[in-house]
C-alpha positions as CSV (number, residue, x, y, z in Angstrom):
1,X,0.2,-13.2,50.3
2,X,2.8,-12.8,47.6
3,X,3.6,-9.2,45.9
4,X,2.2,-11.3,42.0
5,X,-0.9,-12.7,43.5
6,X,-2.2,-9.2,44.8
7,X,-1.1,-8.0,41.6
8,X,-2.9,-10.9,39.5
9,X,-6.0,-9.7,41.8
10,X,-6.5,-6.1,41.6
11,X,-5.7,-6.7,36.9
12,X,-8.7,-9.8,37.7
13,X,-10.9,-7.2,39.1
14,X,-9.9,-4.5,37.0
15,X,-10.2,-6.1,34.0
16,X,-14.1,-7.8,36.0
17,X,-15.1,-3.8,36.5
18,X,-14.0,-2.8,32.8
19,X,-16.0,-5.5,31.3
20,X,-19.3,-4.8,33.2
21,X,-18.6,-1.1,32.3
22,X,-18.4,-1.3,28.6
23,X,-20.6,-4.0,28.2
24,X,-23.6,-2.0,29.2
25,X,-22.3,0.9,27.1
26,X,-21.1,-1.4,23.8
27,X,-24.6,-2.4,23.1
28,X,-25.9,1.4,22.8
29,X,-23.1,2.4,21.0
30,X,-23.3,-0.3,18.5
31,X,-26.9,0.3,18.1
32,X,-26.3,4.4,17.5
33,X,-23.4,3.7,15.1
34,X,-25.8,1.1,13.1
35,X,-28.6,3.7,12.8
36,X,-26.0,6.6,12.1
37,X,-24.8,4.3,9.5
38,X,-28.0,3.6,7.9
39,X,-29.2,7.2,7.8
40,X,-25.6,7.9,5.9
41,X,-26.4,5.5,3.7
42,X,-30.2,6.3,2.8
43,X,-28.9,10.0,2.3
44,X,-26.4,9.1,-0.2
45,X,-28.5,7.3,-2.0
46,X,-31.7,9.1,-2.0
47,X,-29.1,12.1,-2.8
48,X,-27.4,10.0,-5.7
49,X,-31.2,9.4,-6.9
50,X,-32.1,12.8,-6.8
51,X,-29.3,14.7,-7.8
52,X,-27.5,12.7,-10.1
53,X,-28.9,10.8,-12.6
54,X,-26.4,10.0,-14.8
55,X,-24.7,7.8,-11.9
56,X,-26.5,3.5,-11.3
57,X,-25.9,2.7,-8.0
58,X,-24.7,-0.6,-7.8
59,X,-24.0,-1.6,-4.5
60,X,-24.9,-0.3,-0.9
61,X,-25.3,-2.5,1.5
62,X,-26.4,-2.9,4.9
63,X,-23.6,-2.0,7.7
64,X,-21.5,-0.8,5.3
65,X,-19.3,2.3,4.6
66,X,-19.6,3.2,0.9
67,X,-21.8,3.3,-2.0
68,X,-20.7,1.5,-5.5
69,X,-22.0,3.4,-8.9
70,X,-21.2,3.0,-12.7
71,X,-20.7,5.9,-14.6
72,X,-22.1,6.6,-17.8
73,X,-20.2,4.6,-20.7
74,X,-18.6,7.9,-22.1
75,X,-16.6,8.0,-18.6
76,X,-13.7,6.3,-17.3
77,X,-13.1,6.2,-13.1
78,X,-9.9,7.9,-13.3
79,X,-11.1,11.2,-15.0
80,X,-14.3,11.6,-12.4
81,X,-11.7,11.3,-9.9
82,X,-9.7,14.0,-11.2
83,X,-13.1,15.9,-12.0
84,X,-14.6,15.4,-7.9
85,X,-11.0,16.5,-6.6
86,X,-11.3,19.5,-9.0
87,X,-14.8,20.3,-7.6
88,X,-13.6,19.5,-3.4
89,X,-15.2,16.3,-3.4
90,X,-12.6,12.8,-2.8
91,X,-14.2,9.6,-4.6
92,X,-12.1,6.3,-5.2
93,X,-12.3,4.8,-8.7
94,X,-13.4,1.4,-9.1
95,X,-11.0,-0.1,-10.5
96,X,-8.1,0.3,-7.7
97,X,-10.0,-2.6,-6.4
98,X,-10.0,-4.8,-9.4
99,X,-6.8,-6.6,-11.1
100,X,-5.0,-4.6,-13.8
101,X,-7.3,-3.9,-16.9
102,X,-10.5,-5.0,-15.4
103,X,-13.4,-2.3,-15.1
104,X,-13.1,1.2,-15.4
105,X,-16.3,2.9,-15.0
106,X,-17.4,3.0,-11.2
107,X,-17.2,4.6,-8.3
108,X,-17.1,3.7,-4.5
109,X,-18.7,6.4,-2.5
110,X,-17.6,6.8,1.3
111,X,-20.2,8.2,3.4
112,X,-18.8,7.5,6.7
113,X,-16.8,9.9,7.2
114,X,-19.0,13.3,6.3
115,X,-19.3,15.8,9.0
116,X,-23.1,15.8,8.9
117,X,-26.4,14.7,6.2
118,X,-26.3,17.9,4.8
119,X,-22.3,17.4,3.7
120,X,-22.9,14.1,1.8
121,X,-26.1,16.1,0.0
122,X,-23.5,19.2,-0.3
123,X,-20.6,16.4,-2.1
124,X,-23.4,14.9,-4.3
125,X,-24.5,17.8,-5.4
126,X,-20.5,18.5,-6.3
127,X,-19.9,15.3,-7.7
128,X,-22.8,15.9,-10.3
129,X,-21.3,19.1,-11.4
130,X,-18.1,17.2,-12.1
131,X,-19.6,15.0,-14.0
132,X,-22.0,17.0,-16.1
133,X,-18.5,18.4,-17.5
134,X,-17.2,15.4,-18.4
135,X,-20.6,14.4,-20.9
């Protein structure tokens, strides 16, 4: 036997062991991230709902990672930015993901990275304050 067919072997059955390892595992951690997920997203927008009013969610979709809202017309996306920094809270305007001189009033909302339910309620609650001085 040849020093490359024992070493073709053992990565074969390495790479046979791995496979049956994570592929038991992949399935419950898919599952846990898709409900984690969902909960995220339910509490952003139930929070959104609840404590700030003056924001229309427009998109949040299953599986995703963010929430899209329009602002109220007497706002642009670039000065709630500047407001939710000023009040600990990071938001990305709209329109970074448009061309040049489309939209300007919304918001994309990332949930998937909060610590915890009760930080995404805690942002929310921060974002509304930064808005309520803008109006």
């Amino acid at each position: 036997m040849d020093r490359n067919y024992r070493a073709r072997c053992v990565t074969t059955m390495q790479s046979s062991t791995t496979t049956a390892v994570i592929g038991a595992a992949i399935g419950r951690h898919l599952r846990r991230l898709a409900t984690a997920l969902r909960d995220r997203r339910e509490t952003t927008t139930r929070s959104l709902a609840e404590r700030c009013p003056h924001l229309t969610v427009r998109a949040a979709r299953p599986g995703g990672y963010h929430v899209w809202t329009s602002l109220p017309d007497a706002v642009r996306d670039d000065e709630a930015v500047a407001a939710a920094l000023r009040h600990a809270v990071s938001v990305s305007p709209g329109s970074a993901y448009y061309l040049p001189g489309g939209p300007n009033r919304h918001l994309r909302l990332s949930y998937v990275a909060a610590a915890s339910p009760e930080e995404i309620v805690r942002g929310v609650e921060r974002l509304d304050q930064a808005l309520r001085q803008l109006l």
